[in-house]
Backbone bond lengths (Angstrom), bond angles and torsions (degrees), N, CA, C in turn:
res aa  C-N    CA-C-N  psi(-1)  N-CA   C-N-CA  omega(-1)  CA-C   N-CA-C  phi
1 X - - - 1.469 - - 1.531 111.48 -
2 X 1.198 121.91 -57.26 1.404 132.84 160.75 1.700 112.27 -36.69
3 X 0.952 118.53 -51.02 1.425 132.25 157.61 1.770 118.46 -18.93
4 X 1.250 97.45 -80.81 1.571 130.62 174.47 1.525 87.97 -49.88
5 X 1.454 129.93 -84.98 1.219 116.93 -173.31 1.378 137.91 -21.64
6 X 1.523 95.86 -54.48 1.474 99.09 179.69 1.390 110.96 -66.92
7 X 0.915 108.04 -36.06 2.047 107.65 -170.49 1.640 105.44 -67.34
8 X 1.831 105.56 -34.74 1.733 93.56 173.66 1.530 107.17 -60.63
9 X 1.263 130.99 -44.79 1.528 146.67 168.70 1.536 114.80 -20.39
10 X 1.076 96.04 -65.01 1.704 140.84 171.11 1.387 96.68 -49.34
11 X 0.933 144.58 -48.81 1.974 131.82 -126.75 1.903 73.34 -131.76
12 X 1.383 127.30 -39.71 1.083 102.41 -153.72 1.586 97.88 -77.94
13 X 1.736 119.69 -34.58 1.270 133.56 -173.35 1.461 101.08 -47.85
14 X 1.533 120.32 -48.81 1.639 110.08 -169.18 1.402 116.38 -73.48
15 X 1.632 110.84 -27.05 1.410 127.57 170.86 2.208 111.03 -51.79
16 X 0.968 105.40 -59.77 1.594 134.44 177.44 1.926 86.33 -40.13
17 X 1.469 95.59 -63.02 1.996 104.39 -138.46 2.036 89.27 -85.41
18 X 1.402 122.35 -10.17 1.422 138.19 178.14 1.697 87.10 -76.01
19 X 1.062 121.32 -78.91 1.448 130.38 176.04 1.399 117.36 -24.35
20 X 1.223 120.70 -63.38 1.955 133.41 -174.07 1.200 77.81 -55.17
21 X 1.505 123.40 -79.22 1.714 139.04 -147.10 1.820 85.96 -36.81
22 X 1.676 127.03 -85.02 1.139 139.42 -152.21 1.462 92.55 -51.94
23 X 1.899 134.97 -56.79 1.449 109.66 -164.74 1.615 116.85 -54.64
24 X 1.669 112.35 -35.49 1.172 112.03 -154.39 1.940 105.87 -68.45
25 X 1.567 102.20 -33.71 1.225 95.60 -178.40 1.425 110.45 -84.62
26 X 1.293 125.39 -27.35 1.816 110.47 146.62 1.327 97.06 -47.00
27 X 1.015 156.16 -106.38 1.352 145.65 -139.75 1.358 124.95 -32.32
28 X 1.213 100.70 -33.58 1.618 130.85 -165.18 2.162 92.77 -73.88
29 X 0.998 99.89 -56.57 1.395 121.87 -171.50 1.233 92.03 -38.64
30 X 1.696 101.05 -75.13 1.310 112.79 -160.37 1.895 122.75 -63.40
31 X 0.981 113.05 -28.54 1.381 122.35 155.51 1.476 112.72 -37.22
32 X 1.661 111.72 -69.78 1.281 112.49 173.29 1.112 140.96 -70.00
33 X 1.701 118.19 24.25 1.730 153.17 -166.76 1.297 92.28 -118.00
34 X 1.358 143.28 -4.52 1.367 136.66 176.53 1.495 122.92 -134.69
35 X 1.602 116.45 169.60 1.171 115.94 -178.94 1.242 109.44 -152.71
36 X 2.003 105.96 141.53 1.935 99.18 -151.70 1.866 71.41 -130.48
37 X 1.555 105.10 125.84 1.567 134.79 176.10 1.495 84.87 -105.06
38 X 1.552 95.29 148.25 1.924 104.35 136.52 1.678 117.51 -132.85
39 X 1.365 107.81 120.69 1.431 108.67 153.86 1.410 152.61 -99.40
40 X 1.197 123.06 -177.23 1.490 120.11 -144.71 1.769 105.51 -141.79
41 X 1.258 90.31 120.08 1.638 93.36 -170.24 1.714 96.84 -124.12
42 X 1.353 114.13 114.17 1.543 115.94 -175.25 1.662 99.57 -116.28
43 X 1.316 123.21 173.23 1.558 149.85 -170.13 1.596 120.73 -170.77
44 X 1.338 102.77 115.49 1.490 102.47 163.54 1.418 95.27 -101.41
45 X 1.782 93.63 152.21 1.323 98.13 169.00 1.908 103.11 -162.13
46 X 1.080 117.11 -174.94 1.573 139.26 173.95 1.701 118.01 -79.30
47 X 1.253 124.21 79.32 1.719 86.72 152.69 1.466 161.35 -25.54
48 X 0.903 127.73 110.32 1.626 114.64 -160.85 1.579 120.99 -123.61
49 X 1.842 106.24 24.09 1.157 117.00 166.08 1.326 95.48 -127.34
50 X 1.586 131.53 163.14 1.063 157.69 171.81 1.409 119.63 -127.20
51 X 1.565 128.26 135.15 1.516 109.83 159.58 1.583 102.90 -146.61
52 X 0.992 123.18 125.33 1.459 132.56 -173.54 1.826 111.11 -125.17
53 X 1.205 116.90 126.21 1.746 118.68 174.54 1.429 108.99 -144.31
54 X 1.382 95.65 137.65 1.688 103.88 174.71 1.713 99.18 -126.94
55 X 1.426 101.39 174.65 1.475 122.42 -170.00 1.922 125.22 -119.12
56 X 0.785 105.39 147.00 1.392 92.90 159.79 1.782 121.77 -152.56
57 X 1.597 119.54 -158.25 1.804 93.18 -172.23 1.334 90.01 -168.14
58 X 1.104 113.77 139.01 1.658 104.11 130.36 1.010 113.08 -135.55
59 X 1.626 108.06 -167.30 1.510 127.92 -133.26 1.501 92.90 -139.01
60 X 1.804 122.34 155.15 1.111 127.46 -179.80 1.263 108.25 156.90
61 X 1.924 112.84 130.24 1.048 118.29 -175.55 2.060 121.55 -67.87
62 X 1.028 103.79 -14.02 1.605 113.90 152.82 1.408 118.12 -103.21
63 X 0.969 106.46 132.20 1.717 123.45 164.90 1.776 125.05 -48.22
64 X 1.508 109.64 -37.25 0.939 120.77 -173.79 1.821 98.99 -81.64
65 X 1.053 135.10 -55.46 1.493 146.99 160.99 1.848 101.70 -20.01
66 X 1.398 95.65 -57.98 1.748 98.82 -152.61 1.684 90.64 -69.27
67 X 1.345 106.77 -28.23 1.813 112.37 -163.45 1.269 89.47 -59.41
68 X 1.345 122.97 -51.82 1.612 141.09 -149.40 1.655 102.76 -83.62
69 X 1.428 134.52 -2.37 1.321 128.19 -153.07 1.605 76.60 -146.04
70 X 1.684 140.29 -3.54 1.190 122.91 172.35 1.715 109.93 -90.47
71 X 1.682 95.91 -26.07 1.489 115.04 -172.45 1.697 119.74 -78.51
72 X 1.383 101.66 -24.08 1.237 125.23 146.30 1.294 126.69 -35.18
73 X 1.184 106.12 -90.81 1.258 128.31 156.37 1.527 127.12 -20.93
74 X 1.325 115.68 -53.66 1.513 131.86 -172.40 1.564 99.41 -71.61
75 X 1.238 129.02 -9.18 1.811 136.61 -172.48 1.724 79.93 -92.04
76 X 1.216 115.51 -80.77 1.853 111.50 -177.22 1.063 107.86 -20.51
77 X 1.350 120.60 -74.66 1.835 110.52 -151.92 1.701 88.73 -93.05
78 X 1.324 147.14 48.00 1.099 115.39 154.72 1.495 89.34 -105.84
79 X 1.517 121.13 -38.09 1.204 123.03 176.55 1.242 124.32 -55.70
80 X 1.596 119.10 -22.17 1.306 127.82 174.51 1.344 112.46 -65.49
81 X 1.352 117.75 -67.71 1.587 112.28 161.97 1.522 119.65 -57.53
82 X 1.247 138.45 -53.51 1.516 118.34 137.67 1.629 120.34 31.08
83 X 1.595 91.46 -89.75 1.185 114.34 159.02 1.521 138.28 -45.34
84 X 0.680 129.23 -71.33 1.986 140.60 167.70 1.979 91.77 -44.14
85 X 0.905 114.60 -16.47 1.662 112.93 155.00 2.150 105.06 104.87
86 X 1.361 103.41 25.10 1.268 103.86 164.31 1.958 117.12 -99.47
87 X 1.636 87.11 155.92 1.175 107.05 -169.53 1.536 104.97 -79.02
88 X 1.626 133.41 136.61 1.231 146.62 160.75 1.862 97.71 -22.86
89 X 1.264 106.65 -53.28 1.588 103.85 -176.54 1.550 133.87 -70.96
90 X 1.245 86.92 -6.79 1.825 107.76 179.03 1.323 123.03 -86.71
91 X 1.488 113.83 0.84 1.132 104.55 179.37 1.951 94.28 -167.38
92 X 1.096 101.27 155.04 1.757 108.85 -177.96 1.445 123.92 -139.79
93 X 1.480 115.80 151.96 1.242 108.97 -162.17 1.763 103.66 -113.16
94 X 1.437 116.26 156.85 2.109 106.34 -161.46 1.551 85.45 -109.74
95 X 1.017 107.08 173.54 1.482 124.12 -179.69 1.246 127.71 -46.86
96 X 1.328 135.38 172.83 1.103 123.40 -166.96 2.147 112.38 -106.35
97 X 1.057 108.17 106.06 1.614 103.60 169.39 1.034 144.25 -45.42
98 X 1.386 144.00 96.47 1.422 108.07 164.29 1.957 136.53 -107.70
99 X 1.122 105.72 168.56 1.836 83.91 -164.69 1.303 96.24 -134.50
100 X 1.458 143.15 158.79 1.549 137.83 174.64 1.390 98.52 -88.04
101 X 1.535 118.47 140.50 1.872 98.91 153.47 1.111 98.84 -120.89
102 X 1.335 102.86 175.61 1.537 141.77 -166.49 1.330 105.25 -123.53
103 X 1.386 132.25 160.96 1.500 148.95 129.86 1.229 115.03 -124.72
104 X 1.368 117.73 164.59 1.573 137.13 -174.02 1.061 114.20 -118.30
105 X 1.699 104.18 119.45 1.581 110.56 -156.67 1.719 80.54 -119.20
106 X 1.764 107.35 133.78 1.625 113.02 -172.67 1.529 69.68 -126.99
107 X 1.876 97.13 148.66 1.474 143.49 170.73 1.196 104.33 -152.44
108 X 1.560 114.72 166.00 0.829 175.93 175.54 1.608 147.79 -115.03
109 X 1.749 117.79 93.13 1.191 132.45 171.96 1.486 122.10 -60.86
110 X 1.121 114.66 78.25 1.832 97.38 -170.38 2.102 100.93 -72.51
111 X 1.507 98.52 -3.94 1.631 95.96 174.11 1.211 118.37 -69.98
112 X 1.681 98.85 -47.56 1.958 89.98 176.84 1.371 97.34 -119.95
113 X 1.487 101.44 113.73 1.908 121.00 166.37 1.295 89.49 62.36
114 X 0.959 164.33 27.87 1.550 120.87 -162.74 1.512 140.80 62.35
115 X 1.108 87.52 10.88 1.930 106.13 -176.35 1.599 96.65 -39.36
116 X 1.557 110.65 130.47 1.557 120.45 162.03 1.479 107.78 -106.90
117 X 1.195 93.01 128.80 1.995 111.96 -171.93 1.761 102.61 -133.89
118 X 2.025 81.61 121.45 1.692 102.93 -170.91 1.785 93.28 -88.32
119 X 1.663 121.94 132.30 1.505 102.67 151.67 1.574 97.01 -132.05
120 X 1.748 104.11 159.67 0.922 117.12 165.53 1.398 124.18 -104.44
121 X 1.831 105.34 129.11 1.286 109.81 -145.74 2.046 112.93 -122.64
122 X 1.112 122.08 85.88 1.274 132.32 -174.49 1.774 109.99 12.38
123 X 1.232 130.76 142.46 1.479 103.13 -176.83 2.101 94.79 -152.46
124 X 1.467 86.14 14.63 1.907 96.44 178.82 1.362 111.16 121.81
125 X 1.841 100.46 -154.25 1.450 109.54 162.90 1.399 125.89 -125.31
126 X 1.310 135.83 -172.54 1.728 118.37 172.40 1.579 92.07 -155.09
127 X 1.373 108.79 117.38 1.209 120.27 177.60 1.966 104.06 -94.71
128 X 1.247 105.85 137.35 1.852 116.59 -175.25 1.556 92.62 -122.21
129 X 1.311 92.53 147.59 1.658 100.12 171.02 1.614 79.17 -158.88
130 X 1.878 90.74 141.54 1.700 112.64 173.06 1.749 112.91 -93.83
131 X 0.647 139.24 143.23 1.607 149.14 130.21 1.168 130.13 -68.27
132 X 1.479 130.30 120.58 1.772 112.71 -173.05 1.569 92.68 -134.50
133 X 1.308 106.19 162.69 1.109 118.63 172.19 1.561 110.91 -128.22
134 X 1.212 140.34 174.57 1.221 163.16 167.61 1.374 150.65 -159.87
135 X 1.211 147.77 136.00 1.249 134.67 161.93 1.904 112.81 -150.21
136 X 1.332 92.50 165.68 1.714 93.59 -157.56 1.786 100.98 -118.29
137 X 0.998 153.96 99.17 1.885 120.70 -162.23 1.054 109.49 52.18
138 X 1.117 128.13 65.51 1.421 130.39 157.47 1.750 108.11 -164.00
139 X 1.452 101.66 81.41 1.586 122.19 161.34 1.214 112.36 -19.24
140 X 1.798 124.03 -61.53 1.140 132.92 -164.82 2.111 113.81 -68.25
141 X 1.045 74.91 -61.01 1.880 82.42 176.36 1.382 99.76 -65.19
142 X 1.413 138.27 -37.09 1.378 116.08 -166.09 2.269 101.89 -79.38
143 X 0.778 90.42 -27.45 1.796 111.43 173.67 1.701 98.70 -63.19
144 X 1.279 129.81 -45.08 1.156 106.15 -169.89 2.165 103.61 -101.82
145 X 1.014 106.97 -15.66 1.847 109.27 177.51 1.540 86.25 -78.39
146 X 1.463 132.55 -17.26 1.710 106.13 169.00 1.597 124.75 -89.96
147 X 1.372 111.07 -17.43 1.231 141.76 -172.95 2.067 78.75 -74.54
148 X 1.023 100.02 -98.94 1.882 99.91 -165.54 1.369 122.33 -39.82
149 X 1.379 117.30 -44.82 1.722 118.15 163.89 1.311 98.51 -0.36
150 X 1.565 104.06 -74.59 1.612 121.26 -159.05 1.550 114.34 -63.84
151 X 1.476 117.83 11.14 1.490 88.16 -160.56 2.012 80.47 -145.16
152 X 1.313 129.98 21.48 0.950 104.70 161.58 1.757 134.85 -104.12
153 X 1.320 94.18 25.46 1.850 82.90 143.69 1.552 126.80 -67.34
154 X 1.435 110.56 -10.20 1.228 110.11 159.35 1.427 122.12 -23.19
155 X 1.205 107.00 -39.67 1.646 111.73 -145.41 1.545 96.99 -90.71
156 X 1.502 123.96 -15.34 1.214 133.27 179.56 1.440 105.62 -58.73
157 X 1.382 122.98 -28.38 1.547 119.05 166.78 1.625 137.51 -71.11
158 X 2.022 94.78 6.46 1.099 94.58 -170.97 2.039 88.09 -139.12
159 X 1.422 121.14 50.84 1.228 131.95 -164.80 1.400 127.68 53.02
160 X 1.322 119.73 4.80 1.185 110.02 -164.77 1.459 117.42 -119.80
161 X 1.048 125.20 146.79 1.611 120.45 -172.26 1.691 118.20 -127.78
162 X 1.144 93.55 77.69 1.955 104.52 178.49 1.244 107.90 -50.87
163 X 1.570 121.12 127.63 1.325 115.37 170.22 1.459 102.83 -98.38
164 X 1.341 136.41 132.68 1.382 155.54 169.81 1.391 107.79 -83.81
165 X 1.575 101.39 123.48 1.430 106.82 159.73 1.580 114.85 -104.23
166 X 1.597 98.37 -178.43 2.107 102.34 -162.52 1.384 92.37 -62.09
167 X 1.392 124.63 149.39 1.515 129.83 138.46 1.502 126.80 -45.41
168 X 1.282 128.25 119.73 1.189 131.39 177.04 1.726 123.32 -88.25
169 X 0.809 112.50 124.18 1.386 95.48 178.28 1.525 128.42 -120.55
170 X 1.124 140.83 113.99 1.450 145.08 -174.48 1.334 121.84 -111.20
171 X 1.349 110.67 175.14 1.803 120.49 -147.36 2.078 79.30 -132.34
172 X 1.453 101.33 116.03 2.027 109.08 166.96 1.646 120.03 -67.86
173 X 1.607 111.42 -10.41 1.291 109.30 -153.86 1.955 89.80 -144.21
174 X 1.148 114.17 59.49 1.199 112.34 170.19 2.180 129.34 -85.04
175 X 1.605 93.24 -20.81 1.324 102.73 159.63 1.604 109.63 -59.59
176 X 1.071 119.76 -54.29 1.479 101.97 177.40 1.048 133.02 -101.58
177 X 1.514 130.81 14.62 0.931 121.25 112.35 1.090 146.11 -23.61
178 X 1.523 110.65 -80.91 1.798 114.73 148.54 1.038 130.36 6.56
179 X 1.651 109.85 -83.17 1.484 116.54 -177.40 1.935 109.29 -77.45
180 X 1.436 107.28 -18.10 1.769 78.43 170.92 1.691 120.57 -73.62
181 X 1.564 108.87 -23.69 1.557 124.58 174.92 1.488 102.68 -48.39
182 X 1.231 118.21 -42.68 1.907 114.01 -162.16 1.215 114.07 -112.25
183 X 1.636 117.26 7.81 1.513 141.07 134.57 1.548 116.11 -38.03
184 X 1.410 72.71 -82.18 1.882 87.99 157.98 1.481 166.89 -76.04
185 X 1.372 83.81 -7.47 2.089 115.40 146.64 1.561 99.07 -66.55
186 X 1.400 109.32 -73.04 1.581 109.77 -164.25 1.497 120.72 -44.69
187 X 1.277 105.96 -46.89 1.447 116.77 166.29 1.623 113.37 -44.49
188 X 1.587 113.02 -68.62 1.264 119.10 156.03 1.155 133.84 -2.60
189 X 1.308 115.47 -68.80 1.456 148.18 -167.35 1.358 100.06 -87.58
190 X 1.116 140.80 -24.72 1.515 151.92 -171.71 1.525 99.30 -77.53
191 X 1.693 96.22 -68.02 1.818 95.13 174.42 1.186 139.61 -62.88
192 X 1.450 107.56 -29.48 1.336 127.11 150.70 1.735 123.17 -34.57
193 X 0.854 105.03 -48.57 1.608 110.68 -159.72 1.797 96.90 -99.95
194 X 1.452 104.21 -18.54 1.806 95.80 -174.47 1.834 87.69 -87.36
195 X 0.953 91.13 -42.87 2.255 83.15 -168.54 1.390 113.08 -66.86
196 X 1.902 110.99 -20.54 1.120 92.32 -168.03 2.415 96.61 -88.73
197 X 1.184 116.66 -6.51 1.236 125.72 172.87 1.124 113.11 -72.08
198 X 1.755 113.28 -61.37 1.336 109.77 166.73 1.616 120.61 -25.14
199 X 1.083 105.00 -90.16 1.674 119.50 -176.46 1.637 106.23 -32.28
200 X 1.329 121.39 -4.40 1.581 104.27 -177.10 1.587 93.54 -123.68
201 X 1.714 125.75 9.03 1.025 131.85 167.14 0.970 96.86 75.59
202 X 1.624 137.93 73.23 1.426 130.98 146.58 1.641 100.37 -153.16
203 X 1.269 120.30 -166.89 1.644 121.29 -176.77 1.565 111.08 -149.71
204 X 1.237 109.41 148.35 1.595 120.83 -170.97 0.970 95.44 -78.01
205 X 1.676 112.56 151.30 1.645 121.11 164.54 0.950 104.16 -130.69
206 X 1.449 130.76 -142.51 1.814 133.69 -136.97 1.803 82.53 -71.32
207 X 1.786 102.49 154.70 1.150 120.74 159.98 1.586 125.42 -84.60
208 X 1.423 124.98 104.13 1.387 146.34 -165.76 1.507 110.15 -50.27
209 X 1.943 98.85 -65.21 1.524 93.45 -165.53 1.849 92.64 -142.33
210 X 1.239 120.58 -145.33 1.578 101.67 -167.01 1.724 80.94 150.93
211 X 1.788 104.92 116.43 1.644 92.74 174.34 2.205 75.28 -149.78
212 X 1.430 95.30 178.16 1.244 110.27 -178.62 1.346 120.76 -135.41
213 X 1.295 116.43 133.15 1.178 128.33 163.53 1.496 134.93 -49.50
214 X 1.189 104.36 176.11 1.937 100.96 -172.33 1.556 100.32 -101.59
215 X 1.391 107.10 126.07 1.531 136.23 171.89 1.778 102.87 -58.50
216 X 1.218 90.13 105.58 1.704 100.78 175.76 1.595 102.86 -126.94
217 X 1.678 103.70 130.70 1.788 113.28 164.71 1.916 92.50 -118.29
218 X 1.321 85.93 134.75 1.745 104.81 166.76 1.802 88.09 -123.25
219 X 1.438 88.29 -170.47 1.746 116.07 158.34 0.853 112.25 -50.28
220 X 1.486 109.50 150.07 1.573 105.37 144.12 1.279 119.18 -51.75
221 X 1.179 111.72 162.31 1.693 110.58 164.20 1.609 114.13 59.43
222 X 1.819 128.48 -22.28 1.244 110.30 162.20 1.606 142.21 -57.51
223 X 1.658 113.73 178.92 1.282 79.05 -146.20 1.879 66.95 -136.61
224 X 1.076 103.13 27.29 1.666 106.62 -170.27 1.722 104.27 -75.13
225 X 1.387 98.65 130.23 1.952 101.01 -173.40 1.690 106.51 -56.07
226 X 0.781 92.12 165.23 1.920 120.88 175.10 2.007 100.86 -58.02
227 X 0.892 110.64 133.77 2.160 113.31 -174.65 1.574 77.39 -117.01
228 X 1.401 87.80 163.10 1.811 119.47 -153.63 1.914 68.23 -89.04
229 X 1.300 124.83 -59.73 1.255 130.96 -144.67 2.175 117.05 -83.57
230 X 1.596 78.91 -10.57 1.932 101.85 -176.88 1.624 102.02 99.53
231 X 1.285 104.16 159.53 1.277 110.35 -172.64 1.765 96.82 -121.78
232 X 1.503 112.36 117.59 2.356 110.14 -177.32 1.506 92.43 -99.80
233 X 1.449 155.69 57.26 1.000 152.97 165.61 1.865 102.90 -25.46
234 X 1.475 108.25 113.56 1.548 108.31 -171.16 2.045 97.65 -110.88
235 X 0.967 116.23 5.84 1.785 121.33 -165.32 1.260 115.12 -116.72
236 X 1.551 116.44 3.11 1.374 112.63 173.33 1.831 97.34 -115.41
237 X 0.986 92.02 151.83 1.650 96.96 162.51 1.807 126.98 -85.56
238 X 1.814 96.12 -47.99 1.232 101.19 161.26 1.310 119.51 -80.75
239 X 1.219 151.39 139.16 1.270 166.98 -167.27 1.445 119.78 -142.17
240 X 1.650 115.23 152.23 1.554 129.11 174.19 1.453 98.40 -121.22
241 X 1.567 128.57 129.56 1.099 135.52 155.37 1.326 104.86 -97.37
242 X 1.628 112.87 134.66 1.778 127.18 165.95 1.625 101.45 -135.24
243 X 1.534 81.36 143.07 1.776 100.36 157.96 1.744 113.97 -150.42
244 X 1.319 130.56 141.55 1.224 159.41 144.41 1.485 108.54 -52.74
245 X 1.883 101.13 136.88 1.423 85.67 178.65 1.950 65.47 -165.13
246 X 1.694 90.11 128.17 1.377 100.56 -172.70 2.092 105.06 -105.41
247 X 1.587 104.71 133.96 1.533 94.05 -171.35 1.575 98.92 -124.32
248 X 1.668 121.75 137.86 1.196 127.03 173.04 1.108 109.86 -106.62
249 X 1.548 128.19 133.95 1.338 117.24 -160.56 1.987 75.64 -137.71
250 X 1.513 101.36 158.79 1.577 130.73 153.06 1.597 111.35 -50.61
251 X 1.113 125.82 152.61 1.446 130.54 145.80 1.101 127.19 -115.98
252 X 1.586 131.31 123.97 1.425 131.84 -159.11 1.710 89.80 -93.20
């Protein structure tokens, strides 16, 4: 009886391990019934938004003073740009900041050891106010907020010291962008996979699977690798958009 057992044991084990063996080499088959391309759909193009903001501050052991010497101030540089030939509406100024400072006053115990003792010692207020500029499609205004960037130390002749931040630059129409980029992967990837079949004398059939890559703009001309996460390059004006778009097709 024990006998019999084992051999059902037996007969069913080779039955089971006949089975794995046959899917895997169906599997195997079918793997080698297909073909996985990737293509590449690139674009140079123009930015056609701009956004540029600088800062400035003062300082004063009353609050009410610094408020009054920021508001001051904000008459200068509106008139300054004013000047360079922009409109009051072209550009806007954000609220007004205020921050406490401190300094660090170090002494010295020559009673015990020499003990060195840090305090922090009230030192006023500093009021910040931003300036921004912008434009969206508009060649002309974005041509002249790049033109002034450069030229306000000007204002240093009239006490004041704007700190400038980088120019940003952005694209209004990046949805279609988008989809013409993975127009043109797919296409890519289409020719790809028929020439490279052709040449071994056979032809693609139905498309299997089809996934996409991450939408990255650098510079022109950079040479910065591909990020797991995409790369939005905001500091160039001229720009390259790329995307990958990988296609698995059948082989008849």
């Amino acid at each position: 009886m024990e006998k019999i057992k084992s051999s059902i044991i037996i007969g069913v084990a080779i039955i089971i391990t006949a089975w794995i063996l046959g899917k895997s080499f169906q599997n195997r088959n079918q793997n080698l019934d297909s073909i996985s391309v990737i293509g590449l759909g690139t674009k140079d193009f123009v930015s056609d938004e701009i956004l540029w903001s600088g800062s400035f501050n003062a300082q004063s052991m009353d609050i009410k003073t610094a408020y009054n010497k920021i508001v001051s101030d904000q008459k200068i540089v509106r008139d300054f740009f004013v000047s360079k030939g922009f409109k009051p509406t072209e550009f806007s100024f954000g609220a007004v900041n205020f921050q406490k400072k401190f300094r660090e006053i170090r002494s010295e115990n020559n009673e015990n050891n020499y003990q060195t003792r840090y305090e922090q010692v009230f030192d006023g207020y500093e009021a910040t106010q931003t300036i921004t500029f912008s434009a969206k499609k508009n060649p002309d205004l974005m041509k002249r907020i790049e033109e002034v960037s450069s030229k306000t130390s000007e204002l240093v002749n009239s006490g004041i010291e704007l700190t400038s931040n980088s120019i940003q630059y952005t694209y209004s129409d990046l949805p279609s962008l988008k989809q013409s980029l993975i127009e043109n992967a797919t296409k890519d990837a289409n020719e790809r996979a028929t020439k490279i079949v052709k040449t071994a004398d056979g032809s693609i059939g139905k498309l299997k699977k089809a996934s996409m890559g991450v939408f990255q703009i650098t510079g022109q001309g950079s040479t910065e690798d591909d990020s797991y996460g995409g790369i939005n390059d905001t500091y160039s004006k001229n720009k390259t958009a790329r995307i990958t778009v990988r296609l698995e097709y059948e082989l008849d």
